[in-house]
C-alpha positions as CSV (number, residue, x, y, z in Angstrom):
1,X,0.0,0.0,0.0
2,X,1.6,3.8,-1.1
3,X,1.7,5.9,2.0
4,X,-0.2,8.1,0.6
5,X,-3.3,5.9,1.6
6,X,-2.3,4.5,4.6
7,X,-4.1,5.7,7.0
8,X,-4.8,5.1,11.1
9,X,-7.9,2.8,10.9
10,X,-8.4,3.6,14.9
11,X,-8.7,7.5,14.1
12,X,-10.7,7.3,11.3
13,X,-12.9,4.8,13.1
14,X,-13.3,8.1,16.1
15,X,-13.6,10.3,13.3
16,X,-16.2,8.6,11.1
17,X,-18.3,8.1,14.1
18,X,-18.2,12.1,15.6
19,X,-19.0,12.6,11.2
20,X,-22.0,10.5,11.4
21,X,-23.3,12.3,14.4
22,X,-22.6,15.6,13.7
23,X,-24.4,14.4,9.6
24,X,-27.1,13.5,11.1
25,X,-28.1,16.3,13.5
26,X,-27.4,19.2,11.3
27,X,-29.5,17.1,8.2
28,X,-32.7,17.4,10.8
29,X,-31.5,21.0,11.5
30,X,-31.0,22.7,8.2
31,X,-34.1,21.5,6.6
32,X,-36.5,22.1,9.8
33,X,-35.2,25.6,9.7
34,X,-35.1,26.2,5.9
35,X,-39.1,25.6,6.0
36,X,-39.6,27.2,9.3
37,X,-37.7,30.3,8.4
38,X,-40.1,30.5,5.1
39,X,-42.8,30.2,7.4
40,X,-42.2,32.5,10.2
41,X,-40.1,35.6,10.0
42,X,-36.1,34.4,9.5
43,X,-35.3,36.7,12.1
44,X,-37.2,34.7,14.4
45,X,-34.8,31.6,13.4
46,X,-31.8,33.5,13.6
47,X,-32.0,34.9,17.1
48,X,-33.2,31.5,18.5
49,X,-30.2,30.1,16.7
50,X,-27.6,32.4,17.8
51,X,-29.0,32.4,21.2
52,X,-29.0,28.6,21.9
53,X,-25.4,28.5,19.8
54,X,-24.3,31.0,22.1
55,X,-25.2,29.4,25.5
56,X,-23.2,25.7,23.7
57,X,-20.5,27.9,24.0
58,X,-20.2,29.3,27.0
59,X,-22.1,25.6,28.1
60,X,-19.2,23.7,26.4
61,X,-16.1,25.4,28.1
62,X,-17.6,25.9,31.4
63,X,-18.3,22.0,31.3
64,X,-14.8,21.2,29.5
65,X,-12.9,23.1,32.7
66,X,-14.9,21.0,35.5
67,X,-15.0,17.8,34.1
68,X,-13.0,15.0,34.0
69,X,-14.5,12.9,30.9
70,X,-13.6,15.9,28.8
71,X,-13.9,14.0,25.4
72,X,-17.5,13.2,26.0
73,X,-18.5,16.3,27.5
74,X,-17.0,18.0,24.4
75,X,-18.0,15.8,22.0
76,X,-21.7,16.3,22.6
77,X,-21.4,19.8,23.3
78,X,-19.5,20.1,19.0
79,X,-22.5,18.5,18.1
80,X,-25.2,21.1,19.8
81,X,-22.8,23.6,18.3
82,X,-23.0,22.3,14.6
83,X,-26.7,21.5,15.4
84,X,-27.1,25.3,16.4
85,X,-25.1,26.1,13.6
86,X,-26.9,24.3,11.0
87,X,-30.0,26.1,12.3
88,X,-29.3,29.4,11.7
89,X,-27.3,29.6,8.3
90,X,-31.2,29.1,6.6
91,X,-32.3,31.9,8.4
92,X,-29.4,34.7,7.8
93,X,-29.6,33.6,4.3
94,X,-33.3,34.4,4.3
95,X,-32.5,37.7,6.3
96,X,-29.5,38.2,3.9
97,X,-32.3,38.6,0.5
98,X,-33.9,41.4,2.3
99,X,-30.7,43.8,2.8
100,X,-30.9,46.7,0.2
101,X,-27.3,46.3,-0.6
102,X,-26.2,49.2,-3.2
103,X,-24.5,46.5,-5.8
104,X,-28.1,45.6,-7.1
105,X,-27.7,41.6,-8.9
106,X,-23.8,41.5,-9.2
107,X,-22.4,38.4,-7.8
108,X,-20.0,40.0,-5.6
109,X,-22.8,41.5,-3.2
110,X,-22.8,38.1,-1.8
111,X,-18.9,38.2,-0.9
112,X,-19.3,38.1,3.0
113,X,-21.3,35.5,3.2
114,X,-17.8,33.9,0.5
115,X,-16.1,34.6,3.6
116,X,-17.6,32.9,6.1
117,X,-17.9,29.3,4.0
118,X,-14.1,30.2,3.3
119,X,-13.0,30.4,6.7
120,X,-15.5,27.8,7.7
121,X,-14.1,25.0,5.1
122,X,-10.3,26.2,7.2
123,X,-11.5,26.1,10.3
124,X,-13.2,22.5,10.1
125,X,-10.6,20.6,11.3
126,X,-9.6,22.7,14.1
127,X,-13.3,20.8,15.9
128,X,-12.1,17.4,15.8
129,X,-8.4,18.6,17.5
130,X,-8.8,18.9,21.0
131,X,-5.4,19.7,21.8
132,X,-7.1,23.4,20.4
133,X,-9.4,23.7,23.1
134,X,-7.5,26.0,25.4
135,X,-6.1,28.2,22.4
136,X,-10.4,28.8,22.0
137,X,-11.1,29.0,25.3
138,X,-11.3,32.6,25.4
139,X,-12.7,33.6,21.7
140,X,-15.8,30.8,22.1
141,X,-16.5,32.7,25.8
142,X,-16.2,36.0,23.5
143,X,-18.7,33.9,21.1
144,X,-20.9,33.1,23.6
145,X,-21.6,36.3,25.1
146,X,-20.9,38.8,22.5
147,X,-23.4,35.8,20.8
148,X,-26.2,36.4,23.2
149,X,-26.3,40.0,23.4
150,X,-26.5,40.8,19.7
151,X,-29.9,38.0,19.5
152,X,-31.6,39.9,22.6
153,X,-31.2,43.0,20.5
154,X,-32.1,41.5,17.2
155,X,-35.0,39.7,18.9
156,X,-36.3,43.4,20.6
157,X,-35.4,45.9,17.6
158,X,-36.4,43.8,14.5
159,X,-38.2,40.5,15.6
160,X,-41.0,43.0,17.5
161,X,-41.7,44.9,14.5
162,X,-41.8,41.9,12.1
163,X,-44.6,40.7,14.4
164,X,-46.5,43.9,14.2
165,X,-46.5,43.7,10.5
166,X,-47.2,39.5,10.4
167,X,-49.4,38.7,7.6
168,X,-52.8,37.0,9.0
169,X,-51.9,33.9,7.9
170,X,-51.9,30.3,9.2
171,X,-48.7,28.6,9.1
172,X,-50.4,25.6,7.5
173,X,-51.6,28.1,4.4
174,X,-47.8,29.6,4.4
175,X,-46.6,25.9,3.4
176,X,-48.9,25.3,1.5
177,X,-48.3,28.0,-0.6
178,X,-44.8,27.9,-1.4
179,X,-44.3,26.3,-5.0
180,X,-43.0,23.1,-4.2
181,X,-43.6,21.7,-7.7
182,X,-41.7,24.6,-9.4
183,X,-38.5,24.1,-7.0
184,X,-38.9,20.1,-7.3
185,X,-38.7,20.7,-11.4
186,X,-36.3,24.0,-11.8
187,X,-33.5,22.9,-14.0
188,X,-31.6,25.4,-11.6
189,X,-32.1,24.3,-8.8
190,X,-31.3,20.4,-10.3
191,X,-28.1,22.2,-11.5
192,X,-27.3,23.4,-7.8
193,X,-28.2,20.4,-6.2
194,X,-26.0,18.3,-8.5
195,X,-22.9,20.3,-7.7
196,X,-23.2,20.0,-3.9
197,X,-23.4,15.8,-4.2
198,X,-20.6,15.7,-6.5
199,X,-18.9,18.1,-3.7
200,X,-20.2,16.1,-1.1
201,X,-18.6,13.2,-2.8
202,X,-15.2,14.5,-3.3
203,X,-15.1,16.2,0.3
204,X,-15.9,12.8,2.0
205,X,-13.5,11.1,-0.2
206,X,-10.8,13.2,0.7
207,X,-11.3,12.7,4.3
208,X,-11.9,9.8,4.9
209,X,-8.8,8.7,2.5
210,X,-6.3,12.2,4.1
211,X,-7.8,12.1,7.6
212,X,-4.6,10.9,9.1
213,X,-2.2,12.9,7.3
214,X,-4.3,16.1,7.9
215,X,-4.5,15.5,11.7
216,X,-0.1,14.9,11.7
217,X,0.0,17.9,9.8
218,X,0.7,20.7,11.4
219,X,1.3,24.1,8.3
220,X,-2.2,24.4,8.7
221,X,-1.3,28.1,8.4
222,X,-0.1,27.5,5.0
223,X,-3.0,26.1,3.7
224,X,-5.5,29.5,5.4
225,X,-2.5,31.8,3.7
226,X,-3.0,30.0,0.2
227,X,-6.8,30.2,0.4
228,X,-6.9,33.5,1.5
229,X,-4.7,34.8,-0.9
230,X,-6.5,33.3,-4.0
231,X,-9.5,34.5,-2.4
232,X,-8.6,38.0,-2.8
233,X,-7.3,37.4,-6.7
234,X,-10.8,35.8,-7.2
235,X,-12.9,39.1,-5.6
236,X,-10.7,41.4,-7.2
237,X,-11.4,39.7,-10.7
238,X,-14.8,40.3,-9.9
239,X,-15.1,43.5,-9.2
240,X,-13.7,44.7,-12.3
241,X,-14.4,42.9,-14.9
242,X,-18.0,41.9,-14.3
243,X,-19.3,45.7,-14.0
244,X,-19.4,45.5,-17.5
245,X,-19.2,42.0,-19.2
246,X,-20.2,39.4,-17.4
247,X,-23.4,38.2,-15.9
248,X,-23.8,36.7,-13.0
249,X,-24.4,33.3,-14.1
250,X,-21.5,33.3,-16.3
251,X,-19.6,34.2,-12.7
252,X,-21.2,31.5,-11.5
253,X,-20.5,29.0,-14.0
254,X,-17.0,29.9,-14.5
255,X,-15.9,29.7,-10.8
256,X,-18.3,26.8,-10.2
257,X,-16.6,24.8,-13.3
258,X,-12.8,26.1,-12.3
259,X,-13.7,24.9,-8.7
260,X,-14.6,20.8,-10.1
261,X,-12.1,20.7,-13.4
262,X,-9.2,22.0,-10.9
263,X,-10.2,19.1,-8.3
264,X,-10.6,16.6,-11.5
265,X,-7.3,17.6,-12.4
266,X,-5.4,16.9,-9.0
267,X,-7.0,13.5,-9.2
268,X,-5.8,12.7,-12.4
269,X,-2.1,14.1,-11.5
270,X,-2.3,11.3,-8.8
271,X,-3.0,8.8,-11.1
272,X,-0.9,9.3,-13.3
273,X,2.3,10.6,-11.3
274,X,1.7,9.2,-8.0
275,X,5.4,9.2,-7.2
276,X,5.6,13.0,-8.0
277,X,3.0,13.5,-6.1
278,X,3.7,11.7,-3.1
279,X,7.6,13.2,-3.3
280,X,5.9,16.3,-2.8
281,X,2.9,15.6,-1.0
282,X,2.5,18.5,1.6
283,X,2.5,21.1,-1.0
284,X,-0.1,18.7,-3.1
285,X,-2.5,18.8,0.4
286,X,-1.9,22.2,0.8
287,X,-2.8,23.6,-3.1
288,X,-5.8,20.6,-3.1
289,X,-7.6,22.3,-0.4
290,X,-6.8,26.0,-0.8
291,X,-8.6,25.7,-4.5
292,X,-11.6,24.8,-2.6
293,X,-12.3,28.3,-1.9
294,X,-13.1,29.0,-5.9
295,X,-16.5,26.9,-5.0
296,X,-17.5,29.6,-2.7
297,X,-18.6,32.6,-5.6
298,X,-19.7,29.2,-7.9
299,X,-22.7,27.1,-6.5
300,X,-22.9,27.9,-2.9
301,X,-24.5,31.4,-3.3
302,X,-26.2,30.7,-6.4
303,X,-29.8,29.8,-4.8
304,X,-29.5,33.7,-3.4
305,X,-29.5,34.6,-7.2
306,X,-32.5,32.8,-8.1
307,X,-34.3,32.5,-5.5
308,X,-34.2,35.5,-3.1
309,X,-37.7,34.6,-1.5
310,X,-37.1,31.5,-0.8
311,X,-33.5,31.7,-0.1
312,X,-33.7,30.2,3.3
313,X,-35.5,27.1,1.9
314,X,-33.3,26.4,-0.8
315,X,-30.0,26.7,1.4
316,X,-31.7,23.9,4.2
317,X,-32.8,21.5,1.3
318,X,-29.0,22.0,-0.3
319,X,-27.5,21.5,3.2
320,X,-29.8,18.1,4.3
321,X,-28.8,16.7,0.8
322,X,-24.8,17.5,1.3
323,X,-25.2,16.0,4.9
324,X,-27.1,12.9,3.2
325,X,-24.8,12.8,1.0
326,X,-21.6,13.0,3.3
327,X,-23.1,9.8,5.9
328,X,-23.9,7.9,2.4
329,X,-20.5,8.5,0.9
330,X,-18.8,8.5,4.1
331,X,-20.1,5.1,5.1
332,X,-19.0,3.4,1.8
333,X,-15.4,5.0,2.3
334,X,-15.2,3.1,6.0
335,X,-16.8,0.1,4.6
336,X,-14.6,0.0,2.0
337,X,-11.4,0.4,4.2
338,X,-12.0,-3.0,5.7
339,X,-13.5,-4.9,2.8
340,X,-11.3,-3.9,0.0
341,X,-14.2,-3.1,-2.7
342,X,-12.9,-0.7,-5.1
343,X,-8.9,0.1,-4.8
344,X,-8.5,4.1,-3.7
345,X,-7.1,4.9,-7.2
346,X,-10.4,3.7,-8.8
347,X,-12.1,5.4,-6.2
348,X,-10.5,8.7,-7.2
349,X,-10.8,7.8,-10.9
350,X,-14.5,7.8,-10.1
351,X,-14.7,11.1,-8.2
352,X,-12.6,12.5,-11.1
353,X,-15.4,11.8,-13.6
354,X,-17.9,13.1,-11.0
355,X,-16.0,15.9,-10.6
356,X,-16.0,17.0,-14.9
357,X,-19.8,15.3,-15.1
358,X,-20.8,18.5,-12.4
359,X,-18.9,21.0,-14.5
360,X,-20.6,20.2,-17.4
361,X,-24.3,19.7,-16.0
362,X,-23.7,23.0,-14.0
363,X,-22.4,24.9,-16.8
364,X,-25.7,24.1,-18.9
365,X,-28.5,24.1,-16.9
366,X,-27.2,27.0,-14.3
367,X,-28.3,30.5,-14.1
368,X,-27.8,33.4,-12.1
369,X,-31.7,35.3,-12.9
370,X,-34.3,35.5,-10.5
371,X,-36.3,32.5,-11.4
372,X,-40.4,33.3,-12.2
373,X,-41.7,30.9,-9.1
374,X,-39.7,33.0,-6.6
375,X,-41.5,36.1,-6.5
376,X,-43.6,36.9,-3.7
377,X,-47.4,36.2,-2.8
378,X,-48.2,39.8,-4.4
379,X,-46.0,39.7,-7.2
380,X,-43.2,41.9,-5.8
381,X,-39.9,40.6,-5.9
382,X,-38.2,43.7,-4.5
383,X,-35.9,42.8,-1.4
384,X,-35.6,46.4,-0.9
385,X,-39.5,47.5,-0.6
386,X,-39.9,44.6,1.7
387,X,-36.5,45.7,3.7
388,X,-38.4,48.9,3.8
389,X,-41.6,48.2,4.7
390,X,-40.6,46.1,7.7
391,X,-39.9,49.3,9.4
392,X,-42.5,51.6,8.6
């Protein structure tokens, strides 16, 4: 076996097991709160959401310093975190429609909410290490209570007036009258939907296949400095060229398509110099995952585009199928470790071809326009008259 796949079968075991937990909550999470938040006002969600992550926080380290089973304590405290976590992401993204931001449809309005999924994807691994837990002592306590302030005051400045100006309407007759059959049959949404499995596939792939090699490694720093700096090449490309020449669903498409033939292609460099790449295999890791960050202006923030109403929806139905989609995929990876099914380079031939099959579907059937089904009840699709209106 190449040491590139050989791998601690006792860590990954730990690993898979804290993977299918933490799957599993934030599946039942993010699509209970992507219909809820359609339903009631998303700034309901989102206070409840940073309230109850906030107190995990604070709950989590004050537990962690006077306990003695600190793995356990820990352990279920990550997954109220992610559980928290997976709760409120619908919600700010159905808050997020609603802000009258002065850059009208360009892609690059959506650029903080690019940060966050970039420093998310680097932070990931820094959960499952608990040898971090003192360095994050002090910035999850900041978390916490900075955390629980901010939700009191968005829960008495904007939740009360949203109530004032509720719509007399049952919540039964709000779901029943969001188009399901539209989003079920939009060839966008099909098109965004694809891209996260074949994501989901490659991202459980890689870890189940790199976990051991990612916890020894310890340039972590190198990998945040590479992503950040592509990062700011990729904003600054699209602040200037796409005022006047490209639309957003060809900003989409192109970083959306760079994000899986770039993956494809580090596959395929395996295969077919796996020496090379194994000579050099920390600067492989480290270039592998800082190109992740290209997927972050492609697919991930496309639902805000053409869906703004139903944003929050779309985000918890594309964040229950990525968690589905990491336990199924995840679960055939550890199976396969013991059972010897498919051979790891067929297994990464395979995500390679899944990789270029979601470029191409993506770059046909994607768009970046306000699709007709996601206008509102009235027929206005202004985010900034109902911004407005919210605090007349």
């Amino acid at each position: 076996m190449k040491p590139y796949f050989k791998f601690f079968l006792a860590e990954i075991n730990n690993h898979w097991v804290i993977l299918f937990m933490i799957g599993f909550a934030s599946t039942v999470a993010s699509m209970t709160s992507g219909i809820l938040a359609c339903i009631y006002p998303a700034h309901n969600m989102f206070a409840v959401s940073v309230a109850l992550s906030s107190v995990t926080h604070l709950l989590g380290l004050t537990i962690a310093d006077t306990s003695h089973i600190v793995f356990d304590s820990f352990s279920v405290i990550i997954l109220c975190q992610f559980m928290t976590i997976a709760m409120a992401l619908p919600a700010f993204h159905g808050i997020w429609t609603t802000w009258p931001l002065p850059l009208g449809r360009r892609s690059i309005r959506h650029v903080p909410i690019v940060l966050y999924y970039a420093l998310y994807q680097n932070s990931y691994s820094y959960f499952f290490d608990l040898e971090t837990v003192n360095d994050l002592k002090y910035l999850s306590y900041a978390i916490g209570a900075i955390g629980l302030l901010w939700s009191g005051i968005l829960w008495v400045y904007v939740v009360r007036k949203t109530n004032t100006r509720a719509h007399h309407l049952s919540a039964t007759q709000k779901l029943l009258n969001i188009p399901w059959k539209s989003i079920c049959s939009s060839k966008p949404v099909h098109a965004i939907v694809v891209a996260n499995i074949c994501e989901a596939l490659g991202y459980s792939f890689d870890y189940m296949f790199l976990i051991s090699t990612q916890i020894q490694q310890k340039g972590r720093s190198v990998n945040v400095l590479i992503s950040v700096s592509i990062l700011f090449v990729v904003f600054l490309v699209e602040l200037f060229p796409e005022i006047n020449c490209f639309s957003t669903a060809c900003v989409r498409k192109f970083w959306s398509c760079l994000f899986f033939s770039s993956r494809a292609a580090f596959h395929l460099l395996y295969l077919s110099f796996p020496y090379d790449v194994e000579k050099h295999f920390n600067w492989f890791v480290d270039v592998y995952n800082a190109i992740g960050v290209l997927y972050c202006f492609g697919f991930v923030v496309n639902h805000l585009d053409i869906s703004p109403r139903y944003a929050s929806l779309l985000i918890g139905f594309m964040e229950t199928v990525k968690h589905i989609c990491h336990l199924f995929f995840a679960t055939f990876f550890h199976v396969n470790l013991y059972e010897q099914i498919l051979h790891a380079y067929e297994i990464s031939a395979l995500v390679s071809i899944a990789y270029i099959a979601a470029a191409i579907f993506y770059a046909v059937y994607a768009s970046g326009v306000s699709q007709s089904w996601a206008t509102t009840n009235n027929g206005m699709s202004s985010s900034r008259h109902r911004w407005n209106n919210l605090f007349v």
